[in-house]
N, C-alpha and C positions, 0 to 999 in steps of 0.2 A: 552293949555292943550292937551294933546296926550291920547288919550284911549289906555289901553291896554287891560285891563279885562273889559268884559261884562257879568254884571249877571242877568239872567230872572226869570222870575213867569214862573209856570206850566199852572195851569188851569183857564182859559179866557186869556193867555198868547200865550204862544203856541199850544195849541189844537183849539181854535178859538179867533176871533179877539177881543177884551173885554168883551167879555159875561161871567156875573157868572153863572157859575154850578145853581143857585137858578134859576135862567130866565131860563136857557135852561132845567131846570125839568118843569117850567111852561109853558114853550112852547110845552114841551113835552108830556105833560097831556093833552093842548087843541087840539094837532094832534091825540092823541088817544079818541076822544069824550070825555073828563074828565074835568070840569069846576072848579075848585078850587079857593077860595079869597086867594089871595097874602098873608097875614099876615098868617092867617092856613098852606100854604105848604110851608112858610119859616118856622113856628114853626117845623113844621116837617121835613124840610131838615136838621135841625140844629141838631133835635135828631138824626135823621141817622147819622150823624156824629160820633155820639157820642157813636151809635150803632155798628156801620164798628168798630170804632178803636177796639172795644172788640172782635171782631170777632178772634177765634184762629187762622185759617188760613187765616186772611186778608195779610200777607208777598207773597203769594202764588195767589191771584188773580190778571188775565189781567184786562186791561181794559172793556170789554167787562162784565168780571161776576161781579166787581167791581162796577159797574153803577148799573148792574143787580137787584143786593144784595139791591144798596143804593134806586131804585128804588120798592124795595118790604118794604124796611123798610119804606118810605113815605106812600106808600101805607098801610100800619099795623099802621102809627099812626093818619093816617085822615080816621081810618078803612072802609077803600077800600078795594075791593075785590082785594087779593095780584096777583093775576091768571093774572093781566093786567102787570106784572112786566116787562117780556120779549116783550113785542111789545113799553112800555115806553122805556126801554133802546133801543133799537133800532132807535128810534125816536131822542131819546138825541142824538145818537153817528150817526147820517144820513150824515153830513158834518165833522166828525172830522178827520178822514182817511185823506181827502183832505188837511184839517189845517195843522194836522199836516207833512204832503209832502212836505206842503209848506217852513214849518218854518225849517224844515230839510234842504232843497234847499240851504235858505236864510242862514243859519249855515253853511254851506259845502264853499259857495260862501268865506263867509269873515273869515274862517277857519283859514288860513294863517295870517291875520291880528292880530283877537281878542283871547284871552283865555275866554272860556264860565265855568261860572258858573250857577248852579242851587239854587233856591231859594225858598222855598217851602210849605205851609202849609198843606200836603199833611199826606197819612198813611202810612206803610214802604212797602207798593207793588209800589211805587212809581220806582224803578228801574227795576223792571221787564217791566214797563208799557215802560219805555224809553225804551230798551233794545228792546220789541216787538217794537215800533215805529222806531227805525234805528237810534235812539237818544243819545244812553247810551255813542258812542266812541267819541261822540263830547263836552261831557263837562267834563272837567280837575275837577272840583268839583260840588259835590252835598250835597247840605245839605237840609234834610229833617226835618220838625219839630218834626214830631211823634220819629223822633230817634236821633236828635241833642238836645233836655229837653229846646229849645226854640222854639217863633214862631212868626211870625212877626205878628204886628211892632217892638216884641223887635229887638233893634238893635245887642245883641248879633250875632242872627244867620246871618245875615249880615258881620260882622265882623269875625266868624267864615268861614262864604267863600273868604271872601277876604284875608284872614291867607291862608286858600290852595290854593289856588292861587296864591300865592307868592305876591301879590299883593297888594297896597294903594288907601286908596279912592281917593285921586286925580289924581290917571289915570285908573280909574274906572267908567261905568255908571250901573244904574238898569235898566231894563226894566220891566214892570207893567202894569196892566190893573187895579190895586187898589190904588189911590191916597191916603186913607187911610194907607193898608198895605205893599204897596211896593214905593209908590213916597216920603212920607213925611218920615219915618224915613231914606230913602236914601238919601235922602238934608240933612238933621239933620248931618247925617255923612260927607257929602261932596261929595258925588259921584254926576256923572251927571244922571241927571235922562230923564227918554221916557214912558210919560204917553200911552200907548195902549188904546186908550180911545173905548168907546161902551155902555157899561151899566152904563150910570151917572146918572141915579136913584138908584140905589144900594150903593150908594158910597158917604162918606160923608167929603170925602177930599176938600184939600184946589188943587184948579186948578193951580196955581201959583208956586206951590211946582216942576210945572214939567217946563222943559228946553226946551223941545220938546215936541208935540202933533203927532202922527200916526194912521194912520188905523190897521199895523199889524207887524209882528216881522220883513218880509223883511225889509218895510219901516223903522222902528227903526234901524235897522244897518245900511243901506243906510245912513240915517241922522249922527247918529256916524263915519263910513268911513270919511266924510270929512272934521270931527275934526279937527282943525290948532294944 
């Protein structure tokens, strides 16, 4: 089997090596003296979520005010003082600059070989956020949930990138730090799959679902280059 298309996750993907967004808010609250129980600041990460996507000009936020935002809204529903918003985001996004250099690097490298696609349970600032990161001319498609009306693990959106892509799941891999939403419906399709592994307490996938195991998106391509 020959890879031609590769397609990745965004966030715990390529901005850092499998950390959910949920862990790096919790890490981020204990750099800022803030102690929080696990189960409270996922409930609240998850309404942030839910909170962002309504936001009118969420198409128009960087990364940076986008964290900002999600970091004041946790903080509004574990009612915290919202004031600590700007020094949490900053603490979340201390190493992602670096990550994502990296995973740009390691994209540019095997450029020539693979067509990238994006794959994304993300809000629609998601293109800006590439576009600021040096990211946007590197992938032939992007399919975002918040504006493709699916979100993985449907296999829709999956198959929606692999259509712009000109592309078939047998010469296709994902790339994933979610054995949930990005390794097992890409097996289910056929694709070859590259667990990002990091946060497997978060994660209630089958480990088996993946082909390969990596630290980070260099490694994952590396591993796919020497596909037979």
């Amino acid at each position: 089997m020959t890879i031609r298309c590769v397609l990745l996750d965004f966030g715990g993907t390529l901005d850092c090596p499998g950390v959910h967004w949920s862990t790096r808010f919790a890490d981020a609250f204990l750099a800022c003296g803030l102690q929080v129980d696990r189960p409270s600041l996922d409930r609240a990460f998850f309404e942030s979520d839910r909170r962002l996507a309504a936001l009118p000009q969420i198409a128009r936020l960087d990364l940076l005010a986008h964290v900002r935002a999600q970091s004041r809204f946790i903080l509004e529903e574990l009612r915290l003082d919202p004031s600590r918003a700007a020094a949490i985001a900053w603490a979340f996004l201390e190493s992602t600059s670096t990550h994502l250099a990296r995973s740009r690097s390691a994209l540019k490298h095997h450029a020539s070989r693979f067509r990238f696609g994006l794959v994304s349970n993300f809000s629609p600032n998601l293109g800006l956020i590439l576009r600021d990161a040096g990211l946007a001319d590197l992938f032939s498609a992007v399919v975002v949930s918040s504006l493709a009306g699916h979100s993985k693990p449907e296999l829709a959106i999956f198959e929606r990138a692999l259509r712009d892509l000109d592309g078939n799941a047998s010469e296709a891999a994902m790339v994933g730090d979610s054995l949930r939403a990005d390794i097992a419906p890409a097996k289910r399709l056929g694709l070859a799959t590259v667990w990002v592994r990091g946060d497997e307490s978060r994660d209630d996938g089958e480990c088996a679902a993946a082909d390969y195991v990596v630290k980070d998106v260099a490694e994952a391509l590396a591993a796919l280059a020497v596909v037979p």
